[in-house]
N, C-alpha and C positions, 0 to 999 in steps of 0.2 A: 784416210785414203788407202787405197788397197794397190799396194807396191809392185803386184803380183801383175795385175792389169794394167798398170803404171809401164814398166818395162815389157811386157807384151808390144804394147803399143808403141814405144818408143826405147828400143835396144840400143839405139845410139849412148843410152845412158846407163847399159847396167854396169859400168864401172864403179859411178856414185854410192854410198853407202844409203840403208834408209833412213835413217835421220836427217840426213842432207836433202832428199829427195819432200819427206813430209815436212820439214821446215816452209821450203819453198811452195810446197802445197796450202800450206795454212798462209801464205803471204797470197796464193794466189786467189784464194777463197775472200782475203779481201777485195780484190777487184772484181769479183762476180759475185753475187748473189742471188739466192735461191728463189722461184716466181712461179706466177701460174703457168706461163711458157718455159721457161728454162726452170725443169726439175726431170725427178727421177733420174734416169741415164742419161738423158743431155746435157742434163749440169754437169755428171760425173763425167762424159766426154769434153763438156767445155772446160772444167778444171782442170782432166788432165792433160788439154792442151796448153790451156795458162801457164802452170805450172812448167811444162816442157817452155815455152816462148821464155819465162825467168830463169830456166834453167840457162837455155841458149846463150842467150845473154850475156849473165854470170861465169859459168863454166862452162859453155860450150867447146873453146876452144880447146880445152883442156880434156873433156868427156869426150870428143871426138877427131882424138892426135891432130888435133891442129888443124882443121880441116873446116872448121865453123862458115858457110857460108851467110851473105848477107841475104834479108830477102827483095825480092825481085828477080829482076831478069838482067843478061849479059848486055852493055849494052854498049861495051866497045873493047877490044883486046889488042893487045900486041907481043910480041914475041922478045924483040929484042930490050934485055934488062927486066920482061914481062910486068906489064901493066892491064889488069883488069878495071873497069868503072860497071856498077851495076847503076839502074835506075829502078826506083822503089816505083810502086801503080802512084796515079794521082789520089793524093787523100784530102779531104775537106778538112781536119782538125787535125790535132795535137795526138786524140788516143788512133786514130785511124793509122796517122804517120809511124807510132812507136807500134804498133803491130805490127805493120810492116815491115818492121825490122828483123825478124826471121820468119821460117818459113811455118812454123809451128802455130805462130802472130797472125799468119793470112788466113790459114785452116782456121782459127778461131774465129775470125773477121766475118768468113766466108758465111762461114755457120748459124755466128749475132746475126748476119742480114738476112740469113733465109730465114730465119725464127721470127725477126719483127718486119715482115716484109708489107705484111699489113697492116701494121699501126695497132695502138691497141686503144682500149675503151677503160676510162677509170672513172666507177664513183655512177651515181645518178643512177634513175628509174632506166629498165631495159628499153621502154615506148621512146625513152628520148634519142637513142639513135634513130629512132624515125621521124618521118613528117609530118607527122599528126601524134597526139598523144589515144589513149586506150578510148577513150571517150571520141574521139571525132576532131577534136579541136585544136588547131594549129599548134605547135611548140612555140 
């Protein structure tokens, strides 16, 4: 991972040493994997969002004097004794909801959904996404 691009991106963290920073990169390289759609510089943008979202997480509160917000939106406040509630977007699963848990998580989220927005095709003769095969004849 290039640390350099790494804190570019996300200053909120150049307090972190880089050991600490590529650790959590290599944790975050488990949860994404390299594809015919997600490579080159997209992967390297999607990791180092990852990466940031496990930062967050972890040491955010601490990389950003305490100041870590959750992700979502405000979704009720009060003043006296001060009481904040946020509410995360609605999410279908498990990984959907723990992205949503910082803001770094939704950037990621946002990104997976534009990338496989059209579903993808695995395996089999190019003809069989169509309605006939090369010859004429039904699938």
């Amino acid at each position: 991972m290039n640390t350099i691009d790494f804190r570019t991106m996300f200053p909120v963290f150049d307090n972190l040493d880089n050991p600490t920073i590529e650790l959590w990169a290599e944790v975050a390289g488990e949860y994404l994997k390299s594809s015919w759609v997600l490579s080159g510089k997209r992967f390297q943008i999607a990791l180092n969002l990852m990466t940031a979202h496990l930062l967050h997480l972890t040491v955010g509160s601490e990389s950003d004097g305490g100041s870590a917000q959750n992700g979502g939106i405000v979704a009720s406040a009060s003043e006296g004794s001060v009481s904040v509630s946020f509410a995360t977007p609605p999410t279908k699963n498990a990984w959907q909801h723990w992205l949503a848990s910082s803001p770094y998580g939704l950037q990621l989220w946002a990104l997976l959904k534009q990338w496989s927005a059209g579903g993808f095709y695995i395996g089999g003769l190019p003809e069989r996404k169509a309605v006939r095969k090369v010859g004429g004849v039904f699938v």
